[in-house]
C-alpha positions as CSV (number, residue, x, y, z in Angstrom):
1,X,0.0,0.0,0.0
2,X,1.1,3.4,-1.1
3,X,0.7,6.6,0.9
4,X,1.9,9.7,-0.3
5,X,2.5,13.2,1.5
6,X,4.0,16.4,0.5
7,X,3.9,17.7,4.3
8,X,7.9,18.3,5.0
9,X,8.9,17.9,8.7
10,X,12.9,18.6,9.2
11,X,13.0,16.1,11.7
12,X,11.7,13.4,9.3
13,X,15.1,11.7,7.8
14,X,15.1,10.9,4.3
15,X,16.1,7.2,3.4
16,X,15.6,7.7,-0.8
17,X,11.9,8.0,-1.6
18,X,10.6,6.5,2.4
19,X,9.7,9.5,4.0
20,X,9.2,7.6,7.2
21,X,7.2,4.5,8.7
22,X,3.5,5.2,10.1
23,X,1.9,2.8,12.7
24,X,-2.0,1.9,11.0
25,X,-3.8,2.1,13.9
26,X,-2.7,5.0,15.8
27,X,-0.8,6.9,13.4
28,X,2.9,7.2,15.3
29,X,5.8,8.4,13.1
30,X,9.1,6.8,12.6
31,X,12.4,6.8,11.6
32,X,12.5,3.9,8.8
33,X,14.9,2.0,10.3
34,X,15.2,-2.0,11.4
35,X,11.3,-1.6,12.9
36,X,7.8,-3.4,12.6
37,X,5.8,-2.5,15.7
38,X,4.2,0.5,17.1
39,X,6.2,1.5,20.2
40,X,2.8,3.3,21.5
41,X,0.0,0.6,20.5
42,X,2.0,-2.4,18.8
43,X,0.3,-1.9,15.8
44,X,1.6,-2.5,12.3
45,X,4.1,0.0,10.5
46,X,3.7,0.9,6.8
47,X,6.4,2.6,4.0
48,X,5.3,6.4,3.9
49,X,6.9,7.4,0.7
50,X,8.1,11.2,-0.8
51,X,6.9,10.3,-4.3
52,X,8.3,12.7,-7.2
53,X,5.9,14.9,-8.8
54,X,7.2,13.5,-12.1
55,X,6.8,10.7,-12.0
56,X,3.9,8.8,-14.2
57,X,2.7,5.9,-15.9
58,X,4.9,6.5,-19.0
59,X,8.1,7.1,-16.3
60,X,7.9,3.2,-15.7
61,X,6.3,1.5,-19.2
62,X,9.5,3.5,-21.0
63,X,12.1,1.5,-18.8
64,X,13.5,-1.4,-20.4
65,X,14.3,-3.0,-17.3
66,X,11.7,-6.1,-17.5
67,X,11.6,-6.7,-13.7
68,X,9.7,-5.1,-11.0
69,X,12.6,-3.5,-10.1
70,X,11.5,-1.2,-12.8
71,X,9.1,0.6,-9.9
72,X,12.4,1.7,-7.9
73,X,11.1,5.0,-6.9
74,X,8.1,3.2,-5.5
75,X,10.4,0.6,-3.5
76,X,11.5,1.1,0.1
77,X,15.0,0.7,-1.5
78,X,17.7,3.7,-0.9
79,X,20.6,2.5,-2.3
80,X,20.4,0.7,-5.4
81,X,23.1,-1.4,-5.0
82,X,21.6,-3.0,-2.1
83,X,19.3,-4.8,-4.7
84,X,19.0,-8.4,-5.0
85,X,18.0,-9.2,-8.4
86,X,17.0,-12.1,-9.6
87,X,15.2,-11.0,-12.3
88,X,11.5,-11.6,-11.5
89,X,9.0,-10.0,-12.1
90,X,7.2,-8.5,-15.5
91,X,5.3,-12.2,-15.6
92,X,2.5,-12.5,-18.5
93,X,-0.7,-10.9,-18.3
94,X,-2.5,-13.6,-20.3
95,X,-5.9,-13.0,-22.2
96,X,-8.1,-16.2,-21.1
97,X,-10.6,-16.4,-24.0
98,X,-11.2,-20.2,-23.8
99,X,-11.6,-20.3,-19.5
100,X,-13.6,-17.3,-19.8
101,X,-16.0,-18.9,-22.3
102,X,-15.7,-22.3,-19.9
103,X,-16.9,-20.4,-16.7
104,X,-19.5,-18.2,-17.9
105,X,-18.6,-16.3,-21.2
106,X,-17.0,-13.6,-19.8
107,X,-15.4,-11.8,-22.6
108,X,-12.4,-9.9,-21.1
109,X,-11.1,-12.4,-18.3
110,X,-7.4,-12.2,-18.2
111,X,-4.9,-14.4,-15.8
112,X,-1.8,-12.6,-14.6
113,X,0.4,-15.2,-14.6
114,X,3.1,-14.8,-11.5
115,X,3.9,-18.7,-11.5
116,X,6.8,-18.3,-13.7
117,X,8.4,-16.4,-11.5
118,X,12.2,-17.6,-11.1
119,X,11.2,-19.4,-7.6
120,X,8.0,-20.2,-9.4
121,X,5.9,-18.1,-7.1
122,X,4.6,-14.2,-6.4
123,X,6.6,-14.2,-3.5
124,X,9.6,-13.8,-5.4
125,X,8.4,-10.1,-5.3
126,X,8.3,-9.5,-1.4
127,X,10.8,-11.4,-0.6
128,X,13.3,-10.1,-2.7
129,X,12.4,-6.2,-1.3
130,X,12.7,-7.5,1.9
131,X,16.1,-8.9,1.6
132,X,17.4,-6.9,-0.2
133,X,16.3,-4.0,2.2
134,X,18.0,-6.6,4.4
135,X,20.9,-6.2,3.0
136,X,21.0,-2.3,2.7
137,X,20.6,-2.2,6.8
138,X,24.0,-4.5,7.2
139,X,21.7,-7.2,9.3
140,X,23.7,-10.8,8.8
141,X,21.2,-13.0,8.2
142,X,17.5,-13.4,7.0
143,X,15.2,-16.0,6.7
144,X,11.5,-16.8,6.9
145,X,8.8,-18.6,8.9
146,X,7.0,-20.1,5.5
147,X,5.3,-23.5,4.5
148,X,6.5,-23.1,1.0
149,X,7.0,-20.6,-1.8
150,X,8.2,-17.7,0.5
151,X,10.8,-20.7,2.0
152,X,12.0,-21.0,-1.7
153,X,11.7,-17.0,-3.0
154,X,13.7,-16.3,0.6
155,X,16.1,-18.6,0.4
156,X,17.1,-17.9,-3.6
157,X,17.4,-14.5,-2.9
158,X,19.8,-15.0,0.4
159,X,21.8,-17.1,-1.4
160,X,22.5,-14.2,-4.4
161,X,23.0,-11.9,-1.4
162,X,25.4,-14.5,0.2
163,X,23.2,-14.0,3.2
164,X,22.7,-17.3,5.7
165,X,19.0,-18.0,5.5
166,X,16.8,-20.1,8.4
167,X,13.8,-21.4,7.2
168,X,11.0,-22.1,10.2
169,X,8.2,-24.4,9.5
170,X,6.0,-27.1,11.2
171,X,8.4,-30.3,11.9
172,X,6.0,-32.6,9.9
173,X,5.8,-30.6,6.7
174,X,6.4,-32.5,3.9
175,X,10.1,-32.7,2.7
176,X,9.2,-32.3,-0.4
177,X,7.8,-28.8,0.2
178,X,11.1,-27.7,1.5
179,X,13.4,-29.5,-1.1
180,X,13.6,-25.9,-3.0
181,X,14.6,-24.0,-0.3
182,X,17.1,-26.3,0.9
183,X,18.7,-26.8,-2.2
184,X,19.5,-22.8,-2.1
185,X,21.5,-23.7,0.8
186,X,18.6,-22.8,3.7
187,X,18.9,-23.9,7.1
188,X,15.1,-26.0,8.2
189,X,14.3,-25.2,11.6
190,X,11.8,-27.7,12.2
191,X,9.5,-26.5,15.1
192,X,7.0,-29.0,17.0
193,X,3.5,-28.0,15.7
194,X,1.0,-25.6,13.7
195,X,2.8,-22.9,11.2
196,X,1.4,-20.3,14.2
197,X,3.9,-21.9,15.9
198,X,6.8,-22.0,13.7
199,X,5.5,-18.2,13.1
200,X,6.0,-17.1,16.9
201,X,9.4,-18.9,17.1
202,X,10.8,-17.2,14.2
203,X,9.9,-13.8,15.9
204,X,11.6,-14.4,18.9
205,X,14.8,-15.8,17.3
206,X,14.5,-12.9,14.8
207,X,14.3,-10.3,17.4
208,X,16.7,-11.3,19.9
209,X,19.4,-12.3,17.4
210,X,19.2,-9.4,14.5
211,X,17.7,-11.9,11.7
212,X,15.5,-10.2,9.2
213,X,12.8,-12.4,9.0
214,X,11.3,-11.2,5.9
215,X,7.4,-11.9,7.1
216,X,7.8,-10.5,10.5
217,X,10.0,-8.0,11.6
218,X,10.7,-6.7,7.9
219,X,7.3,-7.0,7.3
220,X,7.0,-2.9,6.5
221,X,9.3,-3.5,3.4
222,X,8.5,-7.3,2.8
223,X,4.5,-6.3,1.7
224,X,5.8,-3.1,-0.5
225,X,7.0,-6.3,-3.0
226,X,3.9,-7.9,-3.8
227,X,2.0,-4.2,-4.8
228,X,4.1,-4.7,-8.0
229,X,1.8,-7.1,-9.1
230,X,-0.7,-4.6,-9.2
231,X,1.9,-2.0,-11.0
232,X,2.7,-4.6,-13.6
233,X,-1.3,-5.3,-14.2
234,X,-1.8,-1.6,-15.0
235,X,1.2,-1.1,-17.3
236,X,0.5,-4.4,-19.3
237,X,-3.3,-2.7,-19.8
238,X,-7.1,-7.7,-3.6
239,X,-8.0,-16.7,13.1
240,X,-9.1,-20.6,12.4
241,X,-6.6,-22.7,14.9
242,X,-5.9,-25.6,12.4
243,X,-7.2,-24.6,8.9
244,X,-8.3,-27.5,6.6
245,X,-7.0,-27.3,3.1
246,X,-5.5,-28.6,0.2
247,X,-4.4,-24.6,-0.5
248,X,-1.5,-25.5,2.4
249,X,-0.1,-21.6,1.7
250,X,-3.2,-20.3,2.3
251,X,-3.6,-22.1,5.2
252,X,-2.7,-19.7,8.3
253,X,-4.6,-19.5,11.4
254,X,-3.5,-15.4,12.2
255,X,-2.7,-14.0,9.1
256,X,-0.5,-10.7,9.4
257,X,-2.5,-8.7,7.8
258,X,-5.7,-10.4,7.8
259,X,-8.1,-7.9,10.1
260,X,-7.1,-5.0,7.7
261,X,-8.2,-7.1,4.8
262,X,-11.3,-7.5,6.2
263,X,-11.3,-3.7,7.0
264,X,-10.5,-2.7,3.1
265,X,-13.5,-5.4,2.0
266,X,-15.3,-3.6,4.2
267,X,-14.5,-0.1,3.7
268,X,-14.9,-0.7,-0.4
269,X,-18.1,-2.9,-0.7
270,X,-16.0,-6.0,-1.7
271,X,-16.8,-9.6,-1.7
272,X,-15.4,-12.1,-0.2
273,X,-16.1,-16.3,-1.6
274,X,-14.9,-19.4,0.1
275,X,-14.0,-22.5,-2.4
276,X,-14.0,-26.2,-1.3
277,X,-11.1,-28.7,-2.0
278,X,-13.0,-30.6,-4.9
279,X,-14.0,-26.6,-6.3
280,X,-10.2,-25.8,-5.9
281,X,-8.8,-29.2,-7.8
282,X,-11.5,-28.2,-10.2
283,X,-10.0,-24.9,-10.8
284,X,-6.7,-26.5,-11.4
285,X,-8.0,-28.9,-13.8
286,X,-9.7,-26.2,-15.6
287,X,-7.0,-23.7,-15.9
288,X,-4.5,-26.0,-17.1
289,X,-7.2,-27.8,-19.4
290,X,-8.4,-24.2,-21.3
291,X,-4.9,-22.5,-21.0
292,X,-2.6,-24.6,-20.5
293,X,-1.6,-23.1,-17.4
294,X,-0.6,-25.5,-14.2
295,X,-1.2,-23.9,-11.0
296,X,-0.8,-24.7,-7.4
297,X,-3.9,-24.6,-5.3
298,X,-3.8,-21.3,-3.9
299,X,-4.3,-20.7,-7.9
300,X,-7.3,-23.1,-8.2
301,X,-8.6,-20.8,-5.3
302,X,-8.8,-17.9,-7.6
303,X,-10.5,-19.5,-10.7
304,X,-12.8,-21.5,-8.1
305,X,-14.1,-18.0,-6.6
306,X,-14.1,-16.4,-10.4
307,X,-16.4,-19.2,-11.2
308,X,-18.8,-18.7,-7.8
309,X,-18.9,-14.8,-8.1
310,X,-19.9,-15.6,-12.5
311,X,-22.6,-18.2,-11.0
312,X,-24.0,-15.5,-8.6
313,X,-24.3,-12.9,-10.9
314,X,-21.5,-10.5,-9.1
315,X,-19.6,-10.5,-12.2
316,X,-20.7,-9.4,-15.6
317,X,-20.0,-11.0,-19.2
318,X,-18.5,-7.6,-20.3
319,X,-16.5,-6.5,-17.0
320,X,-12.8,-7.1,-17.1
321,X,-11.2,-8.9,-14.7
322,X,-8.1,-10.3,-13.8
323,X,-7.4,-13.2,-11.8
324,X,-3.8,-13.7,-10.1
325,X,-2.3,-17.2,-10.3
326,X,0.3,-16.8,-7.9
327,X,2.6,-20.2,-7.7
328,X,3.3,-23.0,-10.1
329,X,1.8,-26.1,-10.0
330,X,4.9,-28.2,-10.1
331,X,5.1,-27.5,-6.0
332,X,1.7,-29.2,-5.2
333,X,1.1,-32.1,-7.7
334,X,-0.2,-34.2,-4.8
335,X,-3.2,-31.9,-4.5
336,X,-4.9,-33.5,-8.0
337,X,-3.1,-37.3,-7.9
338,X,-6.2,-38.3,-7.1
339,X,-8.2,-36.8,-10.1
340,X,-5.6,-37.7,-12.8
341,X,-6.6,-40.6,-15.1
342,X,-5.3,-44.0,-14.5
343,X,-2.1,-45.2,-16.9
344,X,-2.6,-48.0,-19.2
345,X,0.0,-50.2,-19.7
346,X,0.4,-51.7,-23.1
347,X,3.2,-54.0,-24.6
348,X,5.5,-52.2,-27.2
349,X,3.0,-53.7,-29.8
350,X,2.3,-51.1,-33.1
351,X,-0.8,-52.5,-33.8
352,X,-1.6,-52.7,-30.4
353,X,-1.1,-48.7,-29.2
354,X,-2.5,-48.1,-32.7
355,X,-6.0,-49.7,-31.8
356,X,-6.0,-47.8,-28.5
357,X,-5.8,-44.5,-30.1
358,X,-8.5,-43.1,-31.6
């Protein structure tokens, strides 16, 4: 989220285009400095940014830099060569003729396509703000309490920053969700129970030893990342104790940020949908069957909801919409096993496979 001021306060110190860090909920002003809670109310801190007068649409769609790095000014970045590029960013923003016909004939649905990022996941975008404003404030080592894609997106980018990275996670996590991350060179710390847990671990460890942890105490510069989705959109043309889903990244019990979500849906008369496992393997199936894309449930949840909101009548034929497929499928293949056909086996007979196809 972007706020932008043109008050000038001498006291306010200027760290490039951050003008300072403002607590949410009671408004308390800050030097933007290694900080992520309200010393008055312990409240959340967001980037205020100076924003230059000249700068415009046509500043950024000129650039020829095809990451979101492009959006510098917009960054909570200073010094530029504190960035950790790994070049993602810019992903498609796909025109889904065939899936918008499939759902309801909506005529301008498009999918903006972050799975191809180079961790294979939108996360690539905070994560790599976060460490590399990591980097820029000298701290030693970063890391991440994450089920999944940020574990990968953090762990690629410490390992271009020659950072050490510590992954935290729930000890009975799947191996196989962490193979990414560890093969960047990650440390798993494997905490005993729910990814709350893992979550208020990380914390601790992160405060006491000086460890960005990119989703908690660099939160402030880690959420600037993913608005770039959002940037990219418009150049190219939104507590449950043990959630219950196939959509494993979605599934958090306290969500950082999920009150002021609930707030913002509020405060702009938006709608909120719920989809089932079978409605989210269906929205896999479908994606990849009308576009040949292959996306990981959090994915399925999008074109599930799409589908729900068309059904309703919430969504027109003519309105356009845009729905964010956020991580590759490749990470989650065990969510649709079940739903794939069953393989025949045939000898290496000619005239046997040829009878079979038809």
């Amino acid at each position: 989220m972007i706020f932008i001021t043109k008050q000038i306060v001498d006291s306010w110190v200027y760290m490039g285009s951050i003008r300072f860090l403002k607590c949410r909920e009671c408004g308390a002003e800050y030097t933007p400095i290694f900080k992520y809670i309200c010393e008055e109310c312990f409240g959340p801190l967001d980037v205020i940014y100076d924003v230059p007068t000249d700068l415009s649409r046509d500043t950024f769609s000129s650039r020829q830099d095809k990451t979101y790095w492009r959006y510098f000014e917009l960054l909570p970045i200073a010094d530029k060569n504190c960035i950790v590029n790994i070049h993602a960013g810019f992903t498609p923003l796909q025109y889904a003729e065939d899936l918008g016909t499939h759902i309801g004939n909506l005529k301008n649905l498009f999918i903006k396509n972050d799975s191809v990022n180079p961790t294979f996941s939108f996360k690539d975008r905070p994560a790599g703000v976060a460490i590399s404003k990591s980097r820029e404030i000298k701290l030693k080592a970063v890391g991440c309490a994450s089920t999944g894609n940020l574990a990968s997106a953090t762990a690629a980018h410490a390992a271009k920053a020659h950072l050490p990275c510590f992954i935290f996670a729930p000890s009975d996590i799947e191996k196989v969700k962490i193979a990414q991350a560890l093969s960047y060179g990650a440390k798993f710390v494997a905490v005993e129970g729910t990814y709350d847990d893992a979550n208020r671990v990380a914390s601790i460890i992160g405060d006491s030893k000086g460890i960005g942890i990119v989703n908690i105490n660099m939160r402030p510069y880690y959420v600037e990342g993913s608005k770039t989705l959002a940037f990219e959109k418009n150049t190219q043309i939104v507590p449950v104790e043990r959630p219950d889903t196939i959509a494993k990244s979605l599934a958090i019990g306290d969500p950082g940020d999920g009150v002021y979500v609930l707030k913002r849906l509020k405060q702009y008369s938006g709608i909120a949908e719920e989809a089932s496992d079978d409605e989210i393997i269906d929205g896999i199936m479908t994606l990849a069957k009308t576009e040949g894309i292959f996306t990981e449930p959090a994915g399925g949840v999008s074109i599930a909801v799409l589908k729900k909101l068309v059904d309703d009548g919430f969504i027109e034929k003519d309105e356009k919409v845009v729905c964010y497929v956020t991580g590759n499928g490749l990470k989650s293949t065990e969510a649709i096993i079940s739903r794939l056909p069953k393989l025949d086996i045939v000898k290496p007979d000619v005239q046997t496979v040829s009878a079979m196809i038809t």
